[in-house]
C-alpha positions in Angstrom: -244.1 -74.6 -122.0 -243.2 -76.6 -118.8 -242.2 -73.9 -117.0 -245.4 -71.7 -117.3 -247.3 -74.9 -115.7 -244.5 -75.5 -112.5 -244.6 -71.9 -112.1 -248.4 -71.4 -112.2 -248.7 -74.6 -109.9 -245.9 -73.7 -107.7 -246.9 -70.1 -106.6 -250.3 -70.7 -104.9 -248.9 -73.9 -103.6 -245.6 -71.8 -101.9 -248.1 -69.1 -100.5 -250.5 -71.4 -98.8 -247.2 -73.5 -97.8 -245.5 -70.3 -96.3 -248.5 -69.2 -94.8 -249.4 -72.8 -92.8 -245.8 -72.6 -91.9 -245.9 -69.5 -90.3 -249.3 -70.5 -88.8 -248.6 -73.7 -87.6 -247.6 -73.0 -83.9 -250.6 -71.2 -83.2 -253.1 -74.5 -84.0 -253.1 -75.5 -80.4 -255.1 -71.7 -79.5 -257.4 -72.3 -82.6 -258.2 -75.6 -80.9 -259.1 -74.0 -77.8 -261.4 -71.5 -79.1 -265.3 -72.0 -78.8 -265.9 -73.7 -82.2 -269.5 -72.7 -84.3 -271.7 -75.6 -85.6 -270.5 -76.8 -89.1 -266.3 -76.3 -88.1 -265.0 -79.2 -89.5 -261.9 -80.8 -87.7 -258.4 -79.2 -88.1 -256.9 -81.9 -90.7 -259.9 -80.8 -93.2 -257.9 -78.0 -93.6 -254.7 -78.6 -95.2 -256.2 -81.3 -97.4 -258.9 -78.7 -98.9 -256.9 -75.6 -99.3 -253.5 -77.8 -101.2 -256.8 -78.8 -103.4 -257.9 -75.1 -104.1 -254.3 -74.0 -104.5 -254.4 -76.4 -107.2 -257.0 -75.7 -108.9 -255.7 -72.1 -108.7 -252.8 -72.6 -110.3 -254.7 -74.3 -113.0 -256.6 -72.1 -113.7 -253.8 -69.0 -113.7 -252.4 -70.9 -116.6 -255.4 -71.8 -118.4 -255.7 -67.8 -118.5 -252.1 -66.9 -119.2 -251.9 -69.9 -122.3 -254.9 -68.5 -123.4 -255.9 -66.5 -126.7 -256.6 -63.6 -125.5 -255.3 -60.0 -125.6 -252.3 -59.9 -123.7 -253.9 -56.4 -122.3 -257.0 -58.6 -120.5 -254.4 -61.2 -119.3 -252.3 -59.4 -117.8 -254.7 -57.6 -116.1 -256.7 -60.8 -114.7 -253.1 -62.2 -113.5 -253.0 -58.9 -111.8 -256.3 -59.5 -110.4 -255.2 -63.1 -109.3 -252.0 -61.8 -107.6 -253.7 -59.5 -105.6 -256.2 -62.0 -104.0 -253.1 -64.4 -103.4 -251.3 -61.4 -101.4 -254.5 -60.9 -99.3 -255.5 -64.6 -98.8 -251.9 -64.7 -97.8 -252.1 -62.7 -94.8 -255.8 -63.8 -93.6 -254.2 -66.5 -91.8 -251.4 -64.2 -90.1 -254.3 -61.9 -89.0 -256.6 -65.0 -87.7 -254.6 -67.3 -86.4 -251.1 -66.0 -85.4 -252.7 -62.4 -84.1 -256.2 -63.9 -83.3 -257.3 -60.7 -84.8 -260.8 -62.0 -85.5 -262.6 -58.9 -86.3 -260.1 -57.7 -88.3 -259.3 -60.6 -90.1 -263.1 -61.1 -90.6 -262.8 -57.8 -92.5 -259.5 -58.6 -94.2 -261.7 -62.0 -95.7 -264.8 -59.4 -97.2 -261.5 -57.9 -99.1 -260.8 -61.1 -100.4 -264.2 -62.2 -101.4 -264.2 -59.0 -103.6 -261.1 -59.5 -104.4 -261.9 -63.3 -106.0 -265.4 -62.6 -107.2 -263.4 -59.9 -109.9 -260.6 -62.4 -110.2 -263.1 -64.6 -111.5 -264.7 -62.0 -113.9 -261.7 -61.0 -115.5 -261.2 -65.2 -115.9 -264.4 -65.9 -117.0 -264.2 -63.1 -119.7 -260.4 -65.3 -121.0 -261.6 -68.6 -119.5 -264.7 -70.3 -118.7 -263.0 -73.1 -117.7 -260.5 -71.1 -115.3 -263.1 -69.2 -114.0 -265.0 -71.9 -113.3 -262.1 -73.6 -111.5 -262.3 -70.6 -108.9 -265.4 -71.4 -108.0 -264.9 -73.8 -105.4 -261.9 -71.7 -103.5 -265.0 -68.6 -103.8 -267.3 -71.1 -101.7 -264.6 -72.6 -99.2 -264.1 -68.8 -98.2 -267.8 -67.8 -97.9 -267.5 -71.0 -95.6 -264.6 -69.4 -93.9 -266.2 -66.1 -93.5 -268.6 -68.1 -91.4 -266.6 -70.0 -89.4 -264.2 -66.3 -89.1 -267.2 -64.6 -87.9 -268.7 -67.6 -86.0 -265.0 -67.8 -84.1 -265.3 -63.7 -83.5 -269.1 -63.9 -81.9 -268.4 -66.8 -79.6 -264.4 -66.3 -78.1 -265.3 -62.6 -77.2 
């Protein structure tokens, strides 16, 4: 089924898209700000996360082709939807508010939010869940730079 692999490519891919779109005006301030050791430069970004939206959408369809009880699917797609949603507005919070506190709290929600995501994978597919991985570690790096960004532009 073609359209269970465009669609399950295609959604993360649109939500990261949308959300650097929306974003995109306010790289200039992020620039400005007092940068922590470790902040790679601004192009790192767009190349990384289109890699993890990838590998997201892989592994979304991994779980929904998968032989498992629709019930547990479903409920990890559910799971997976929800962390899109936050991860979504993260970005709005950070860079187009420059909310950092608040977007360094909206970030903890999303780590949660993964860490089950990748659970409810792991318990359909290792391989899925194992795919997650790398988008769990480029936030823990983001909570970092987020709280990082929030200490030192006070």
């Amino acid at each position: 089924m073609l359209w269970v692999w465009i669609i399950g490519l295609a959604l993360p891919l649109a939500v990261g898209g949308l959300a650097g779109w929306l974003t995109m005006g306010s790289m200039s301030t992020y620039g400005a700000l007092v940068q922590p050791p470790l902040a790679p430069p601004p192009w790192v970004f767009p190349v990384v996360w289109t890699v993890l939206y990838l590998m997201m959408g892989v592994a979304s369809v991994l779980v929904w082709k998968a032989d498992a009880p629709q019930a547990e699917k479903k409920q990890a797609l559910t799971w997976y939807v929800a962390q899109l949603a936050v991860n979504f507005v993260w970005p709005l919070l950070f860079f187009n508010a420059g909310l950092y506190g608040i977007a360094l709290a909206w970030l903890i929600l999303l780590l949660v939010l993964v860490v089950e995501t990748i659970i409810r994978f792991r318990a359909i597919s290792p391989i899925a869940a194992g795919l997650m991985v790398p988008y769990l570690l480029w936030l823990l790096f983001a909570a970092y730079l987020n709280a990082a960004i929030w200490l030192l532009n006070r």
